[in-house]
MIDOSE-1310 file (N, C-alpha, C; in nm, 2 decimals, decimal comma, always signed):
residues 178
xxxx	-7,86/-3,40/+8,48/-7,75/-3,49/+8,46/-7,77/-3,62/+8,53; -7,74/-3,74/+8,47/-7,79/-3,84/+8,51/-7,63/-3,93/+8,62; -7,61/-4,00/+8,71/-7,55/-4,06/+8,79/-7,48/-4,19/+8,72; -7,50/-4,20/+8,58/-7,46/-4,33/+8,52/-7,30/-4,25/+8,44
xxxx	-7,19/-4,34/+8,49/-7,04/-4,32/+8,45/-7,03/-4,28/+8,27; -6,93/-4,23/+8,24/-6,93/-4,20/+8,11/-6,87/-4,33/+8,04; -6,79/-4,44/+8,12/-6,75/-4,59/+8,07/-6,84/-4,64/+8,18; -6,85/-4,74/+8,12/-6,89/-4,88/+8,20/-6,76/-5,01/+8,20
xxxx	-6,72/-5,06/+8,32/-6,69/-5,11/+8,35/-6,72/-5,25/+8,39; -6,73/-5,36/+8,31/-6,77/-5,54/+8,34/-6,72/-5,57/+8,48; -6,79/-5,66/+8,55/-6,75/-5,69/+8,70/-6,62/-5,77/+8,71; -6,60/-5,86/+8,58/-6,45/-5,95/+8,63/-6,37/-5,87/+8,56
xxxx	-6,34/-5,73/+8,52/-6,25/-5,65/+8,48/-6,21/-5,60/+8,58; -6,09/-5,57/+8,56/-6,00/-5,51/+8,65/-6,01/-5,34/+8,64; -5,96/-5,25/+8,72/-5,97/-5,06/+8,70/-5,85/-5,04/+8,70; -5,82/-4,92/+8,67/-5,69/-4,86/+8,72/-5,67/-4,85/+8,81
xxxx	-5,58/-4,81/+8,90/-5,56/-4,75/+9,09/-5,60/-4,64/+9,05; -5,57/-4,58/+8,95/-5,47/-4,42/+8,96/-5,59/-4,32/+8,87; -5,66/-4,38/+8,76/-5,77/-4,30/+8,72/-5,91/-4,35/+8,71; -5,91/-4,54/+8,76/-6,06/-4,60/+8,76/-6,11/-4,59/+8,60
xxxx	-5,98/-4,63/+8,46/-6,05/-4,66/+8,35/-6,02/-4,80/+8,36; -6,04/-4,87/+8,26/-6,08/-5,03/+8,29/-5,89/-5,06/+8,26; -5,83/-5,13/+8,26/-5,68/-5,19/+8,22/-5,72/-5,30/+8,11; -5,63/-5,33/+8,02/-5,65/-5,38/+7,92/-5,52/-5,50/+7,88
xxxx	-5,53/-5,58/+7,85/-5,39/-5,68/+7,83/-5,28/-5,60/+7,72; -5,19/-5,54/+7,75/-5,08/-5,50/+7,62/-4,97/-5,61/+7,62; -4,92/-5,56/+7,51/-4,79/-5,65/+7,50/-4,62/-5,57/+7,48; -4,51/-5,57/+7,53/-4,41/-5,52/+7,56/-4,28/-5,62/+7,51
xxxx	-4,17/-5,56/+7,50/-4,04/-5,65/+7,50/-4,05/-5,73/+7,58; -4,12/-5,72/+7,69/-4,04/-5,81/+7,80/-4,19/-5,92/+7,84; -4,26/-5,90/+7,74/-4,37/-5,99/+7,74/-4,49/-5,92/+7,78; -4,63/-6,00/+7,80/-4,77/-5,92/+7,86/-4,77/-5,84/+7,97
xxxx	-4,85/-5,75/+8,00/-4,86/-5,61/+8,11/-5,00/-5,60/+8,07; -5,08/-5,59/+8,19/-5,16/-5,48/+8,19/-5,13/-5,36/+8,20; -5,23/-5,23/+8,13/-5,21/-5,15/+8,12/-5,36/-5,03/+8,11; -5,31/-4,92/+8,16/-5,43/-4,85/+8,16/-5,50/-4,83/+8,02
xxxx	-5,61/-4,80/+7,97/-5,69/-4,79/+7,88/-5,74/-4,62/+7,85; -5,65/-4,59/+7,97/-5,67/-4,43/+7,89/-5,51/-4,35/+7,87; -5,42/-4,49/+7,83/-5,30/-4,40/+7,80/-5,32/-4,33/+7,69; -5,24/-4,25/+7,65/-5,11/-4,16/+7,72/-5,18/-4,07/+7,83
xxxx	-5,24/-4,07/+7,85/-5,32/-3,99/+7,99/-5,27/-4,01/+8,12; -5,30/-4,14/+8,11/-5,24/-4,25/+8,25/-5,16/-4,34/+8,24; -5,05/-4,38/+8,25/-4,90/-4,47/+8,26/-4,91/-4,54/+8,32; -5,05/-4,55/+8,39/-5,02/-4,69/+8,45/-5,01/-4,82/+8,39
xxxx	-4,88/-4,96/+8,48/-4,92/-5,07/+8,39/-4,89/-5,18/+8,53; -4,90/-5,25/+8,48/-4,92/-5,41/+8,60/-4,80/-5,55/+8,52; -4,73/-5,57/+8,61/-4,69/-5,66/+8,59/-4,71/-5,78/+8,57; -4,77/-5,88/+8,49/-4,81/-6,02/+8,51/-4,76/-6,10/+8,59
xxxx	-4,63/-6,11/+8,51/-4,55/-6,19/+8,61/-4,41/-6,14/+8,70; -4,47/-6,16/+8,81/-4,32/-6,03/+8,89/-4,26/-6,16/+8,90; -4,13/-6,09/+8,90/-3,96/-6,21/+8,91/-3,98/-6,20/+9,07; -4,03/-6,26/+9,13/-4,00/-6,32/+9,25/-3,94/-6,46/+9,24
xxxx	-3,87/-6,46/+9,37/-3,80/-6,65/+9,43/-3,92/-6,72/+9,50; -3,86/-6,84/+9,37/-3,94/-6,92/+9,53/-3,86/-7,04/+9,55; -3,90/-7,06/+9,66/-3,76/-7,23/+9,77/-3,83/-7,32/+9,70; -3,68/-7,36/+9,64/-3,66/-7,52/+9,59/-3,67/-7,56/+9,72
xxxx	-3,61/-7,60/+9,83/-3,57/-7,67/+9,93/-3,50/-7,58/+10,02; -3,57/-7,63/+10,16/-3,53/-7,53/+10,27/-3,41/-7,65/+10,30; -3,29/-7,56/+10,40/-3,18/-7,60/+10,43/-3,19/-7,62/+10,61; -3,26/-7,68/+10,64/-3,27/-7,67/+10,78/-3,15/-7,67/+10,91
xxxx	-3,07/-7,74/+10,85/-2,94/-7,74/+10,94/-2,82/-7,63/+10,95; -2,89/-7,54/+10,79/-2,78/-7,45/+10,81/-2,87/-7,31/+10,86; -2,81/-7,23/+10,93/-2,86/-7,13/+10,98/-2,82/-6,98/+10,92; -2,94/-6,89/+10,91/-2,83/-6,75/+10,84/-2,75/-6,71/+10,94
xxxx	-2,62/-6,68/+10,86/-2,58/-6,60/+11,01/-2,60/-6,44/+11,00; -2,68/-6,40/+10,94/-2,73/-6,26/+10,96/-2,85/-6,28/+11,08; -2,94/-6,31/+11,10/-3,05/-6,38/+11,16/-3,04/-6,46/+11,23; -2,98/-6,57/+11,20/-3,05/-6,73/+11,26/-3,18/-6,79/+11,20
xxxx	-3,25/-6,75/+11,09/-3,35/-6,82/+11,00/-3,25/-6,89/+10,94; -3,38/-7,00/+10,89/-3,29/-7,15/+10,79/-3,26/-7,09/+10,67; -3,16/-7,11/+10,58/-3,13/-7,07/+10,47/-3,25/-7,19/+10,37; -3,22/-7,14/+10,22/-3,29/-7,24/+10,15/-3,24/-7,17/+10,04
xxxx	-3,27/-7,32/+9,94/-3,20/-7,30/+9,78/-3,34/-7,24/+9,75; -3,32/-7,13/+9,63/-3,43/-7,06/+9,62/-3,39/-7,02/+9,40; -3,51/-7,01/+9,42/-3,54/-7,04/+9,23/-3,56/-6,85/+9,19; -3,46/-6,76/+9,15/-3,52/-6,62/+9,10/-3,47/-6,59/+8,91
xxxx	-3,52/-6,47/+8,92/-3,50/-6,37/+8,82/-3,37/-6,47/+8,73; -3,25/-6,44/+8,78/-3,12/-6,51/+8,74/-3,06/-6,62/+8,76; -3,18/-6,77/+8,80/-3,17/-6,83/+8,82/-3,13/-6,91/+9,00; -3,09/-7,04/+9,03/-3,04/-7,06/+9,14/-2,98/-7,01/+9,28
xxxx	-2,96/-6,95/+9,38/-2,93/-6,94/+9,45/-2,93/-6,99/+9,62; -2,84/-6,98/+9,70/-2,90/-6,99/+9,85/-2,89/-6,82/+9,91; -3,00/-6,82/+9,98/-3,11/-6,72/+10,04/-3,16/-6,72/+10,16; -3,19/-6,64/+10,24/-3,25/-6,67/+10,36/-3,42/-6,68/+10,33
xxxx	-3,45/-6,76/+10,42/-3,61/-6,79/+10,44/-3,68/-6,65/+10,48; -3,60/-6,59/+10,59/-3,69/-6,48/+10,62/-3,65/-6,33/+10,56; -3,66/-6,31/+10,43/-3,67/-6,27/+10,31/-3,83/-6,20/+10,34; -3,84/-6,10/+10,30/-3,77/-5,90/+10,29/-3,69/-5,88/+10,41
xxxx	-3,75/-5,92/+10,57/-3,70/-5,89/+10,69/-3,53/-5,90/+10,65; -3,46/-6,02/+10,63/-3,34/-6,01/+10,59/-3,27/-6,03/+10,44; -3,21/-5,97/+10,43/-3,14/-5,97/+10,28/-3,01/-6,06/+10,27; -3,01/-6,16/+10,31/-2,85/-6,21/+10,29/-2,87/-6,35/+10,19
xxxx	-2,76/-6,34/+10,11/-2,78/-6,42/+9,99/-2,64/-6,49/+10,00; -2,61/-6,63/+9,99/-2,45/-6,73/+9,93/-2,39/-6,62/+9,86; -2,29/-6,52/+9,80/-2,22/-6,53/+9,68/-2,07/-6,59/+9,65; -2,14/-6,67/+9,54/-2,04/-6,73/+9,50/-1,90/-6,70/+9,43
xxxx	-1,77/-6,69/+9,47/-1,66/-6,64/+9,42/-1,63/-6,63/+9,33; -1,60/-6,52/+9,29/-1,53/-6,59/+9,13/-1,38/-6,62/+9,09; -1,39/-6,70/+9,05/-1,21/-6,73/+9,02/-1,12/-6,67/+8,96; -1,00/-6,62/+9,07/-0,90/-6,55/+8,97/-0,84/-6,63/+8,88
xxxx	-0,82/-6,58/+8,74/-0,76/-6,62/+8,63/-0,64/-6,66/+8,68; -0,60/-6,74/+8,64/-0,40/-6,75/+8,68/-0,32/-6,60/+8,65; -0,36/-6,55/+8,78/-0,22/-6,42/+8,84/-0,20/-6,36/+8,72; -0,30/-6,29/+8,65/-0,34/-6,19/+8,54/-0,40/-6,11/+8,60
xxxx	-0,31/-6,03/+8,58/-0,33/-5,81/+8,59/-0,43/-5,74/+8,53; -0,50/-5,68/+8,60/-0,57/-5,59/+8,52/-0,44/-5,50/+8,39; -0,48/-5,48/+8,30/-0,44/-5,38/+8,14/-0,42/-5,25/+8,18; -0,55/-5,23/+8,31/-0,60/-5,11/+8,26/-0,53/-5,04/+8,38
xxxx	-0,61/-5,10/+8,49/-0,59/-5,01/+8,61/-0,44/-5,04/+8,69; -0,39/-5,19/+8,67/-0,26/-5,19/+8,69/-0,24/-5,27/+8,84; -0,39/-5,25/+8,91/-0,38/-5,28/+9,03/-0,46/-5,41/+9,12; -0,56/-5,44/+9,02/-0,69/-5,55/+9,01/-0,61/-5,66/+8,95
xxxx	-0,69/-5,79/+8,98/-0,67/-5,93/+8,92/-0,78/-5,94/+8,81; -0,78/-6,04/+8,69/-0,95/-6,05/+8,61/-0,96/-6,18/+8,69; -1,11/-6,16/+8,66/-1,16/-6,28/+8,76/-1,26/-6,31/+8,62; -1,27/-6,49/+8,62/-1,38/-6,50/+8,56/-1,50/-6,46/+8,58
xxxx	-1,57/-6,45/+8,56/-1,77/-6,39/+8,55/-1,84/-6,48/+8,44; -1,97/-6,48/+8,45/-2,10/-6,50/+8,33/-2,17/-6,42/+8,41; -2,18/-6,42/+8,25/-2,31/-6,30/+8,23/-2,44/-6,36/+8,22; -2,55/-6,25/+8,24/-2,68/-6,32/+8,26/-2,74/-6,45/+8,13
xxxx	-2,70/-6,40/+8,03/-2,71/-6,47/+7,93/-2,63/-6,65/+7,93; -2,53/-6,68/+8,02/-2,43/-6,77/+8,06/-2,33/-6,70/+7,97; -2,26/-6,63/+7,91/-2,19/-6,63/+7,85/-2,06/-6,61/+7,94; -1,94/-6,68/+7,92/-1,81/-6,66/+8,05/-1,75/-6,50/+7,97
xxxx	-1,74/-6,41/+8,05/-1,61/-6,30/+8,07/-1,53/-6,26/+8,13; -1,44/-6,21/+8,13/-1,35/-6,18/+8,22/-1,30/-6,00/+8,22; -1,36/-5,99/+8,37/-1,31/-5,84/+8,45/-1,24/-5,83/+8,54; -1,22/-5,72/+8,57/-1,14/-5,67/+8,63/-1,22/-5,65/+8,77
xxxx	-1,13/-5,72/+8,93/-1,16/-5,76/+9,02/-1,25/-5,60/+9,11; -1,15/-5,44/+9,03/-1,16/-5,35/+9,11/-1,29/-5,29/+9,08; -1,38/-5,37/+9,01/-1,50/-5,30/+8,94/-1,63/-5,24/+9,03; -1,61/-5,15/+9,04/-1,67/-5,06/+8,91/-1,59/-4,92/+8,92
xxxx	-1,45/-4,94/+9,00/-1,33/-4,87/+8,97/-1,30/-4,81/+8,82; -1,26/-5,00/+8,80/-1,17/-5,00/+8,68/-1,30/-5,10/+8,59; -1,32/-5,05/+8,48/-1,42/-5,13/+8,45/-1,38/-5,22/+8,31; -1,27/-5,25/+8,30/-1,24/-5,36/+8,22/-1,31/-5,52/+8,19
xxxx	-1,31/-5,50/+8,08/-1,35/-5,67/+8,04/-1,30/-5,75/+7,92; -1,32/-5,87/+7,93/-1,24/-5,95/+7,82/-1,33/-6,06/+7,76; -1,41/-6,06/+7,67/-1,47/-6,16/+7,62/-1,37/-6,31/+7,58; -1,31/-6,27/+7,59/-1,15/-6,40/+7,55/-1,12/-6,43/+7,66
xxxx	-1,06/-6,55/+7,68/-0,96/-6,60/+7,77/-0,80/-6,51/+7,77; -0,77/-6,42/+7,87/-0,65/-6,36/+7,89/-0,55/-6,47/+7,90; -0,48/-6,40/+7,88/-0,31/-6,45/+7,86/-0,18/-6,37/+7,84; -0,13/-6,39/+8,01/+0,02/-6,26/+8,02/+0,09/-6,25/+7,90
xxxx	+0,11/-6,14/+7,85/+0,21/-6,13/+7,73/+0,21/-5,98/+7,71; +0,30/-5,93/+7,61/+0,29/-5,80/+7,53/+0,24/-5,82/+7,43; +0,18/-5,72/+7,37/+0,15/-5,70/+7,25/+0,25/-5,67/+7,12; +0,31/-5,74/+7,04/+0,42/-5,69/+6,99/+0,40/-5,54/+6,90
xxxx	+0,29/-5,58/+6,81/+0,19/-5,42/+6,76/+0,27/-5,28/+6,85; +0,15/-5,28/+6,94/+0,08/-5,17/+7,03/+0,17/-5,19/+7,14; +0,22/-5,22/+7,24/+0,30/-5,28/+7,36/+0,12/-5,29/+7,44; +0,04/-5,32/+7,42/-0,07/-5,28/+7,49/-0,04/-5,43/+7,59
xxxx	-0,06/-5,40/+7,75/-0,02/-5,53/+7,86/-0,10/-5,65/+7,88; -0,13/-5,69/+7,73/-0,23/-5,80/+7,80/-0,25/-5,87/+7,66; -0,26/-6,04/+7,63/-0,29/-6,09/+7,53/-0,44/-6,19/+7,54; -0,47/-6,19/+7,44/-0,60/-6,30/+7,44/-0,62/-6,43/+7,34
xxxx	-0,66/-6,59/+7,39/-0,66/-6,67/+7,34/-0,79/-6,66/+7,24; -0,77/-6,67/+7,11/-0,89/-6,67/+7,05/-0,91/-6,83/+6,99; -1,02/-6,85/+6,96/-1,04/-7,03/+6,93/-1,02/-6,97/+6,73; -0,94/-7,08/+6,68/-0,98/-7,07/+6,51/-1,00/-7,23/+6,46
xxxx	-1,00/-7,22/+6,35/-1,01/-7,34/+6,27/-0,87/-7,43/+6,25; -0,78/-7,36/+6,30/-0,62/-7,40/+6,33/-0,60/-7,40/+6,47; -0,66/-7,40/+6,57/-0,62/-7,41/+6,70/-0,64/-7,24/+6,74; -0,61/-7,25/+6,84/-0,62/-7,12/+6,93/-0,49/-7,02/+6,91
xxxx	-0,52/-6,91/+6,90/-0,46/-6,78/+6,81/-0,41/-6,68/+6,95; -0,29/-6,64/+6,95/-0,31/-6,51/+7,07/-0,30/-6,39/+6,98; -0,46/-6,30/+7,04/-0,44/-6,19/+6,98/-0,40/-6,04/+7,07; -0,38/-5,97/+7,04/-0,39/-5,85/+7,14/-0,49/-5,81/+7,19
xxxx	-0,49/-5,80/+7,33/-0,63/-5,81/+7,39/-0,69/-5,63/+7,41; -0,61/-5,55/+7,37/-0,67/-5,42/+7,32/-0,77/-5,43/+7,24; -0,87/-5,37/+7,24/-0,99/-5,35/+7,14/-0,95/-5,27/+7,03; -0,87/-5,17/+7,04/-0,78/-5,08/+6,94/-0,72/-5,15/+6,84
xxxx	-0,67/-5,23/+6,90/-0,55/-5,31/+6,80/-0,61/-5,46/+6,73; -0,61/-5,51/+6,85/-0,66/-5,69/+6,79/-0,52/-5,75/+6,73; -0,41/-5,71/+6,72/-0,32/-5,76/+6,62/-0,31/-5,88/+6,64; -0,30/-6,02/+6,54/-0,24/-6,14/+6,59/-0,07/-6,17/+6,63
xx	-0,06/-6,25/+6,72/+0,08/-6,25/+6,74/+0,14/-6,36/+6,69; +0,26/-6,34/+6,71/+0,35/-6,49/+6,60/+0,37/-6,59/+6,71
């Protein structure tokens, strides 16, 4: 038996960790990966581009108060935020509030405010404050009322080609109101 591998492997290729076959460029939903070359065998795959942050601008004057490292505006995954510098050691991140709707009740759970939100996509929604209690949401702008339909406790401004419409903010129902 001779000492020569059953693959050969080029020197500026990369191996596996996990079985030492060569990795190969694939392609995925979520864009390029390396990937092992003897899948389904081996699962291994490599990320190209990991979502890491990186600092727009350090904040020198302000300090974490988890730490005492400088905070900094920092560029990630979902965009913009402030961060601490000394990131993995500490985890403390700005979050920014979100605004209660004008003194609108949760529908559901009776005992939450909706608060506006966007979603990762920017799109504006509105949930329910007690979440992941009560897990209500409103793709519409809420607005206190009944439902005259369904009595369901909650109305929604919809935009039309005649001005803005309140419908029942039930997903069951939808009724428009007069």
């Amino acid at each position: 038996m001779s000492d020569t591998p059953l693959f050969a492997i080029p020197e500026h290729q990369q191996q596996c960790p996990v079985c030492a076959h060569p990795l190969v460029m694939k392609s995925g939903k979520h864009g390029p990966f390396l990937g092992c070359s003897n899948y389904p065998a081996c699962t291994y795959v490599q990320n190209l581009h990991p979502h890491e942050s990186t600092i727009v601008k350090v904040l020198a004057d302000t300090p974490c108060p988890e730490c005492g490292a400088e905070l900094a505006v920092k560029n990630g995954r979902y965009g913009m935020f402030i961060g601490c510098t000394n990131f993995p050691s500490c985890h403390f991140v700005v979050h920014e509030e979100a605004p209660v709707v004008a003194d609108v009740s949760c529908p559901l759970c009776h005992k939450g405010k909706l608060l506006e939100r966007t979603s990762k996509f920017g799109k504006i929604f509105y949930g329910c404050d007690g979440y992941p209690a009560c897990d209500f949401v409103l793709n519409l702008k809420p607005v206190p009322g009944i439902c005259q339909q369904c009595g369901f406790g909650l109305l929604a401004e919809k935009p039309s080609a005649n001005g803005p419409r309140l419908i029942c903010a039930s997903k069951k129902c939808q009724a428009i109101q007069n």
